[in-house]
N, C-alpha and C positions, 0 to 999 in steps of 0.2 A: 455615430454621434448625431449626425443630421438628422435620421429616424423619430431619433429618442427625446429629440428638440420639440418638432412638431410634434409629437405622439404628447407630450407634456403640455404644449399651446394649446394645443387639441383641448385636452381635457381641462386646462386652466379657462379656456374661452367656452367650453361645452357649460362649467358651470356656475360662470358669469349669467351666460343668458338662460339658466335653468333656475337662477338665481330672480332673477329681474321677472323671467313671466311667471313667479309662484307669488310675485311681490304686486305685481300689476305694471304700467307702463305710469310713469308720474301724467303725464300729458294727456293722457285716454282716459282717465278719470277726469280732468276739470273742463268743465262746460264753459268755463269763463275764461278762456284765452285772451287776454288781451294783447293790442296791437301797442306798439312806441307809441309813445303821447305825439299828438297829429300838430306839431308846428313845423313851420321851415324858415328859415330866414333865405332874404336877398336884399342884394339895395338897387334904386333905381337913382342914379344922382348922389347925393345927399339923404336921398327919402332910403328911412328902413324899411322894408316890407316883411311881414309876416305872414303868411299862409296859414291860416287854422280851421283845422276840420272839426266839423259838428257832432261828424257820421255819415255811414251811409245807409242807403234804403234803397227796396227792389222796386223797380218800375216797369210796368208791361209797357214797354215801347210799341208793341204791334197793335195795342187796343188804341194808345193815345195818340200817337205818330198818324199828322190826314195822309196816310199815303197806301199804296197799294201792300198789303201783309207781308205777302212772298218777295218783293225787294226790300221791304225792311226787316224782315228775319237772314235775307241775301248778305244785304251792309253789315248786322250784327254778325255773321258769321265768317265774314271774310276778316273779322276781328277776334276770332273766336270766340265770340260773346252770343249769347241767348236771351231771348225775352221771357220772364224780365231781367232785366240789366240791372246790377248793381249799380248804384248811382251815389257820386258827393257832394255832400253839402258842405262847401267853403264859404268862410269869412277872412277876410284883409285885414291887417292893423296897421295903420300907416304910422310910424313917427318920425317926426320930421325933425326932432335934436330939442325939440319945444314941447310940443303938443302930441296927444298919442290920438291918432284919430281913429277908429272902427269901420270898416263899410258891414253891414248886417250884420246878423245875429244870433242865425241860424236858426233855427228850430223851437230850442230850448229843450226841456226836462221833461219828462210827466208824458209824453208822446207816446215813444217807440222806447227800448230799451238799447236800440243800435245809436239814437240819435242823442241829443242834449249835451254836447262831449265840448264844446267851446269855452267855457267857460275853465274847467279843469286842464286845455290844453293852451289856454290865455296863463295861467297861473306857472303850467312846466315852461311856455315858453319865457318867464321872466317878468310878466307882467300882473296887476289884481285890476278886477273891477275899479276899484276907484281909484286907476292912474288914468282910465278914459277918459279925456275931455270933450270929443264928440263923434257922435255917431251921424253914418250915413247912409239912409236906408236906396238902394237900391227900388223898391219897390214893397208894397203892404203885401202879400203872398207871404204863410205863416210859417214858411222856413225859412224866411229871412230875417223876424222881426218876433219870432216868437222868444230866442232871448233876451229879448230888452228887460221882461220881468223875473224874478223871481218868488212866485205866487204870487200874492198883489203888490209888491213893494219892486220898486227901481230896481232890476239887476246891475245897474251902472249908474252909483249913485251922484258922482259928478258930473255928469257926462249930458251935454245938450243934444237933442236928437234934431236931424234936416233931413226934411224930404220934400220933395217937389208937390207945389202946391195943386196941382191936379189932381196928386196922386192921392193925397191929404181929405180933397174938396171931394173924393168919389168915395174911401174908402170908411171915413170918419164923418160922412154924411145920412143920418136917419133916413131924410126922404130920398134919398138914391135906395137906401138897402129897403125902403116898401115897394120901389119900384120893378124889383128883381123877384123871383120866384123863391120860394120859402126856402126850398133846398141850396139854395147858392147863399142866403143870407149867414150863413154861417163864418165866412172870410169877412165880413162885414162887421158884425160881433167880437170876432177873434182879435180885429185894429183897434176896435173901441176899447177894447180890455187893457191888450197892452201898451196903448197910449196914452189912457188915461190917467195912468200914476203921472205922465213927464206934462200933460197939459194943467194937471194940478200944480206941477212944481214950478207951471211956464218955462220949460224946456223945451220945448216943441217949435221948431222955428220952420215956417214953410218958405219955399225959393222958389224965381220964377225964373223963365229960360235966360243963360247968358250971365247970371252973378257966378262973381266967385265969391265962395266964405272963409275959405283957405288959401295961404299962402302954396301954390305947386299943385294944388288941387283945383281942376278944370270940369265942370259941371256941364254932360250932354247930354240933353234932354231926347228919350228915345220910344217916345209912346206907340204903343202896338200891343205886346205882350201884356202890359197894364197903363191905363190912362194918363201914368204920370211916369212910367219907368226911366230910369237914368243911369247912365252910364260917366263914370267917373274917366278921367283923365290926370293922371300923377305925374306930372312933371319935372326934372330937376337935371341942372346941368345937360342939358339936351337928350337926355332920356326921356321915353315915354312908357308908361305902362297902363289899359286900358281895363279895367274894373267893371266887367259888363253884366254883372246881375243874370238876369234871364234870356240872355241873348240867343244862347245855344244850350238845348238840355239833355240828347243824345247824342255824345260826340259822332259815334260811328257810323250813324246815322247824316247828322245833318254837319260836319264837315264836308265829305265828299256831296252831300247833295243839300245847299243851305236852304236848298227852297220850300225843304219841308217843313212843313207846319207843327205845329200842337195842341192839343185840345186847353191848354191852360191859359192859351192867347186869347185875350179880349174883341182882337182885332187880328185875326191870323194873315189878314193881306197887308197890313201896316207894320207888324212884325215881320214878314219877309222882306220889306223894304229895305226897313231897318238893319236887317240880320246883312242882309248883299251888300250894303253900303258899309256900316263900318266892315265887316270882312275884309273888302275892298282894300277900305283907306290903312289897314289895319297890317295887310299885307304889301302892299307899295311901299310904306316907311317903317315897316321893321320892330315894329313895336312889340313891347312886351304885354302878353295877355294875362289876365287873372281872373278864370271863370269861376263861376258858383259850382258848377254841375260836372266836372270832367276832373277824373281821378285824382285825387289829393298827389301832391301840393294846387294842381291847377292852373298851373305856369308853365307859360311856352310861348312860343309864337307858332304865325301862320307864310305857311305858301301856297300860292295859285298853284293849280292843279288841273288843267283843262277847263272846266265850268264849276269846279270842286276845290276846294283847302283839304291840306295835311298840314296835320297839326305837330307841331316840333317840339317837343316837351326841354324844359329847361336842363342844361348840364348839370348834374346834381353835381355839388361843393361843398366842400367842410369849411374851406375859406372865406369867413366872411370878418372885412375888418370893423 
C-alpha cells in the first residue's frame, strides 16, 4: 500500500510540473517584478517618521570613493557587495500630529526607470502631495530635490520649501554657475528648474545657522559635501533622530572607515570633518539615524568600532501605535 502511495504521488507530482514547464513559470516571463511599496513607519517621541524610498541606483564606489581600489573593493566584499553597489535613495516624512513635514525628494520621474518611486510610495504609505506643508531640503544635489516638480508644476502643491541660504546663494546663483566649468553647470540648471515654480509662488524660504522653523525640528548646518548642507535634528520627548542628507554614501565603505571621501564633495576635507564629528556625537547619545543612501528603510543607529562605526539597523516592527 506504501508502494502504491508514492508510485501515485509520484506520478500526480510528475505531472503537476510537466504541467507548469509546458505552461512557462508565471515569474520568468515578467521583467517587471516589483518590490512592497518602499514606506516604513516609526516614531521618535511624539514625531511620526516615515521612511520612503525613491529607488535604487548602481554606483562604482571604486571610481568615486578618494581611496585606494583594492581596499575599497576589500570593505565592499567583506559585505558581500561589489562595485557598483546598489545604492538608496531615501526621503523622511515627519508629522508631528499637525503638520506633515518632508526632508527631500528624491530624484523624481523621467531619470532612471529604477528611481521616481516617492511619490507613489507617499501615497501607499497614507499620505498625497497636497497634505505636505513643508519641505526640507537637505542639500541642491538632484536626487534630493529633483521631486519637488512634476514637469514644470509644484509636485507639492502646499507645501513651503527651506533650505539653508548658502546652499540657495551658490546653487540658484547665475554668476556662481559662469564661474564653474560648462560640464559641472548642469546641477546648477537642474535647482534653477525645479525651484523656480516654488520662488514664483514665494515658497522658497532660506535659513541661516541656528533658526528653528519647526516645532522638534533642530537645523545643523554641515557644509562640506555642499556649501549649505544640513542635517536635521528631530526631537521629541527626549528622543533624538539625526536626518543627515549626504553625510555617508557607501555604507560598507565609509562606516568602518569614515575618513573616506567622495568625488561629490565640494569640499572633501570639510566633509570629513563633518562626517567624524557627528558620527561621533551621534554615537556617544544613541541617537536615531536616518540616511539618504544606506539600504531602505535607512534607520539605525551607530557604534564606535576602534577608529570605525557599525552601523545597527533598526528592529523591524509591525507595532506602531
Amino acid at each position: 500500500m506504501a508502494n502504491s502511495n508514492f508510485t501515485q504521488g509520484l506520478a500526480l507530482y510528475s505531472a503537476a510540473l510537466l504541467s507548469t514547464l509546458a505552461g512557462g513559470l508565471a515569474w520568468a516571463d515578467d521583467a517587471k517584478v516589483q518590490q512592497a511599496p518602499g514606506y516604513y513607519h516609526m516614531n521618535v517621541g511624539e514625531l511620526r517618521i516615515t521612511a520612503l524610498n525613491d529607488g535604487t541606483g548602481a554606483m562604482p564606489a571604486h571610481r568615486l570613493l578618494h581611496w585606494d581600489e583594492d581596499k575599497i573593493k576589500a570593505a565592499l566584499a567583506a559585505e558581500y557587495l561589489t562595485s557598483p553597489v546598489e545604492g538608496s535613495i531615501n526621503s523622511f516624512l515627519v508629522d508631528t500630529g499637525e503638520q506633515q513635514v518632508l526632508i527631500d525628494t528624491g530624484m523624481g520621474s523621467g531619470v532612471r526607470e529604477s528611481l521616481g518611486k516617492l511619490q507613489s510610495h507617499l501615497n501607499a504609505a497614507g499620505y498625497q502631495a497636497a497634505d505636505i506643508d513643508a519641505i526640507y531640503i537637505t542639500h541642491m544635489h538632484g536626487d534630493h530635490i529633483g521631486g519637488l516638480v512634476d514637469g514644470e508644476q509644484r509636485a507639492f502643491p502646499n507645501a513651503t520649501v527651506y533650505v539653508h541660504e548658502d546652499e540657495a546663494g551658490y546653487w540658484l546663483n547665475q554668476e556662481q554657475m559662469q564661474q564653474v566649468a560648462e560640464e559641472r553647470r548642469g546641477g546648477f540648471k537642474n535647482a534653477m528648474r525645479v525651484f523656480g515654480p516654488y520662488q514664483q509662488a514665494n515658497a522658497l524660504v532660506t535659513f541661516s545657522d541656528g533658526e528653528q522653523l519647526h516645532e522638534g525640528i533642530v537645523v545643523n548646518p554641515t557644509p562640506g559635501h555642499t556649501p549649505g548642507h544640513s542635517v536635521y535634528h528631530l526631537q521629541s520627548q527626549g528622543e533624538t533622530m539625526v536626518l543627515w542628507g549626504d553625510t555617508l554614501h557607501v555604507a560598507a565603505v565609509q562606516f568602518p572607515y569614515p575618513q573616506v571621501t567622495i568625488a561629490y564633495d565640494s569640499n572633501p576635507e570639510q566633509a570629513r570633518a563633518q562626517r567624524l564629528q557627528l558620527f561621533k556625537t551621534i554615537a556617544e547619545n544613541g541617537y536615531w539615524v536616518g540616511g539618504a543612501h544606506i539600504s531602505f528603510p535607512g534607520i539605525g543607529r551607530l557604534k564606535q568600532v576602534n577608529d570605525g562605526y557599525r552601523w545597527i539597523p533598526a528592529n523591524y516592527t509591525t507595532d506602531i501605535q
